[in-house]
N, C-alpha and C positions, 0 to 999 in steps of 0.2 A: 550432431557430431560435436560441437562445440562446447554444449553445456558439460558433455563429458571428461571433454579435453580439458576446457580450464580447472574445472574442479579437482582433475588430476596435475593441474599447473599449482594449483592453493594447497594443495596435498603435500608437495614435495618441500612449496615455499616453509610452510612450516617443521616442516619436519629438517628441514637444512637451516631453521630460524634454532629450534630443538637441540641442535648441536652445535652452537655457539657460532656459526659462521655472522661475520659482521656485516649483515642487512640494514642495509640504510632504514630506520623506523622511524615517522610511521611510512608505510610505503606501499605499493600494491606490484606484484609479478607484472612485469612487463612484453606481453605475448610479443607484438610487435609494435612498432613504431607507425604510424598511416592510417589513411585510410582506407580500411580493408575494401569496402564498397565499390570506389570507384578504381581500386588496382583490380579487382574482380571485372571491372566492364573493360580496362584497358586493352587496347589491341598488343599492346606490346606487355609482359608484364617484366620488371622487374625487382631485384630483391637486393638491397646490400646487407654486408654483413661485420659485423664486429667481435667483440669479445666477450662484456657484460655491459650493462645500463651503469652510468657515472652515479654517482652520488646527486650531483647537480641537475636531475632532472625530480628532486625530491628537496626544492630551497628549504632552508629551515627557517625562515620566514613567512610563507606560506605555502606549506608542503605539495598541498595537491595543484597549484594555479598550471598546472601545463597538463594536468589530467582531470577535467573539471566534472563533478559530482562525486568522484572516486575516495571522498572522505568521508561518503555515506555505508562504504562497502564494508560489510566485516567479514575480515581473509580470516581470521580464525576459524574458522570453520566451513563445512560445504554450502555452495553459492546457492540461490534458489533460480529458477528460469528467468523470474525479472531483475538478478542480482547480474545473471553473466550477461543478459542486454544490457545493465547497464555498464558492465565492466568494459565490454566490447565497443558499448559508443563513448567510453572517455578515450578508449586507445584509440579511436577513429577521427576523434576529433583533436589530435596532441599537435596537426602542423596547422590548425586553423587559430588557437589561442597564443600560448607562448612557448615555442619550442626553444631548446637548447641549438640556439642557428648555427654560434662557433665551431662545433661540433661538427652537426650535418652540416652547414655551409662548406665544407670539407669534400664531401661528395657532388655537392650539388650543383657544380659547372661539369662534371661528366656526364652526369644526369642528362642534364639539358643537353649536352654537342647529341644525347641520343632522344632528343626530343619526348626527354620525361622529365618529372620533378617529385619532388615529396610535397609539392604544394600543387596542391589541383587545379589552381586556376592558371595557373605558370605554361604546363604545357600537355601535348596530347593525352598520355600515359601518366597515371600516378604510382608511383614508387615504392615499396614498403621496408623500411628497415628491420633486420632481425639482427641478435645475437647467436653465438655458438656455443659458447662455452658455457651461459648461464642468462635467465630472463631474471635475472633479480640485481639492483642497484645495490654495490656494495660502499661502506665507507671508506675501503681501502681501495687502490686500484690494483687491476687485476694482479698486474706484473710484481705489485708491493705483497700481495696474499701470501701467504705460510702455505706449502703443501698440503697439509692436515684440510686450508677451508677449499683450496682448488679442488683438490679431488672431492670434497661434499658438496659443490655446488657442479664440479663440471658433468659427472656422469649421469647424472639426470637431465642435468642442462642438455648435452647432447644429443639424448633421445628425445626431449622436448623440440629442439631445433629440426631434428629430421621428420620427425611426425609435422610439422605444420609446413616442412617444404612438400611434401608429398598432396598435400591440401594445395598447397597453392601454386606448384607446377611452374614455375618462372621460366622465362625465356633466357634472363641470364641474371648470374650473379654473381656479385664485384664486390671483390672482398680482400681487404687489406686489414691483416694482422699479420705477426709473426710466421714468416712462411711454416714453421715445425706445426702449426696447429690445420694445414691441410689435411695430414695424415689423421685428421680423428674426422675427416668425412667418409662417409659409409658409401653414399652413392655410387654406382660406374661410371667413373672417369677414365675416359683417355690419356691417351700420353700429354705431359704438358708440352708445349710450344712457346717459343718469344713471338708473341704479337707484335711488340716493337721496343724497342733502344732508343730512351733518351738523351741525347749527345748534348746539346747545348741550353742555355736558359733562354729567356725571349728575347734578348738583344744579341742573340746569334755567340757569346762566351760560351767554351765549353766548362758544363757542371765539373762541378771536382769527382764524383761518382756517377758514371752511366747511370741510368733508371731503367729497369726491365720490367716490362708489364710481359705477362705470361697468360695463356689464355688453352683452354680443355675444351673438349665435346663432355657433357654430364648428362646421363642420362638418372630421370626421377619417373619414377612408375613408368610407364612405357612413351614417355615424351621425350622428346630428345632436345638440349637446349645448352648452354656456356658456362663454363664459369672463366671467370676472369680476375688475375691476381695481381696486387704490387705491394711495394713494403711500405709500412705506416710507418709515420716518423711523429708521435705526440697525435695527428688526427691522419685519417685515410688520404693514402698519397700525399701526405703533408709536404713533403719537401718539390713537388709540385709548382706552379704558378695557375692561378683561375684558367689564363689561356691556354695554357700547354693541357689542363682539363679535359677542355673544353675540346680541343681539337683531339683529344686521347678518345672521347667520349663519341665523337664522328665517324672516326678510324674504326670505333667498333661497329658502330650502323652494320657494316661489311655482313656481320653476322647472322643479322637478322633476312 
């Protein structure tokens, strides 16, 4: 299934490379973030999700050190079998060497209150990060892009992002972008819900703005499983504190 998929991943990347969208280069499509392996044994699975891959996971220093062999791969063209094992174990291996942690460290006290992580030895469950709107690292960020390259990178992006949730069947997924970009998921979702209001910061002050986490029944192929939404401020649930995370991350346990 996979050698398929990605080859259709490297397919599109060039062809949106084709039409001048500004793809961080040199660089490789980024399926997902984790390691698929041990999110495939996790009892619980989970999935977050974002917009596209930063620039910054592509240092211009040295490009590939947080996807390590991946400067051997030539995307110009179709992969061969021993090209997408190895494309698959650079992605597998991206929170063992040097991740982008400012980032994910952003999700990664929610994570944990639900006794998972993007790092596997951390806790039960391993985590997988995915994008929506596009697997490709641009040098602009998203919200800075010209509509000309949104619309060339998202609508492939999007079918790329549903084709690999359906593989991967999550139990929930936690996802903080701009709330307008739920409306481009395909899945059967439920009615949204407030899961909960956040009224005050950790020393009991109340925030200047309430924080609504919102939270759905989503059903993918015939499994039935969460999603769960809040607004990003520069990184998921940014405006946030670790523990307020952390206990957001608990509250959803309930779910499971």
């Amino acid at each position: 299934m996979f050698d398929e998929f990605v080859n259709e991943l490297v397919s599109e990347y060039n062809i949106a490379k084709s039409k001048g969208a500004p793809i961080t280069q040199p660089s490789i499509p980024i399926l997902f973030f984790g390691d698929l392996i041990n999110y495939l044994d996790s009892e619980v699975k989970i999935i977050t999700v974002g917009l596209n891959p930063s620039h910054k996971e592509f240092p211009p220093d040295s490009r590939f050190s947080r996807f390590i062999g991946a400067d051997k791969l030539d995307m110009s063209s179709k992969l061969s079998e021993q090209d997408v094992i190895s494309y698959l174990s650079a992605l597998n291996m991206y929170f063992h060497f040097n991740p982008y942690r400012k980032w994910f460290g952003s999700f990664e006290p929610i994570l944990n209150g639900l006794n998972s992580s993007y790092y596997p030895e951390n806790e039960a469950n391993t985590v997988l990060h995915t994008d929506l709107c596009s697997p490709y690292a641009t040098d602009i960020t998203w919200s800075k892009l010209n509509v000309r390259y949104r619309n060339v990178l998202r609508s492939p992006g999007i079918k790329i992002w549903h084709k690999l949730l359906e593989f991967l069947e999550p139990n929930i997924v936690l996802i903080s972008v701009s709330e307008r970009y739920l409306r481009t998921i395909k899945f059967r979702i439920n009615k949204w819900k407030t899961h909960t209001t956040i009224m005050n910061k950790d020393n009991g002050t109340p925030r200047a703005k309430p924080y609504t986490v919102k939270k759905a029944g989503m059903k993918i192929n015939d499994k039935k499983g969460y999603i769960v939404w809040g607004k990003a401020a520069q990184t998921p649930f940014g405006t946030l504190s670790k523990n307020i995370k952390k206990n957001l991350g608990k509250s959803l346990l309930d779910l499971l």
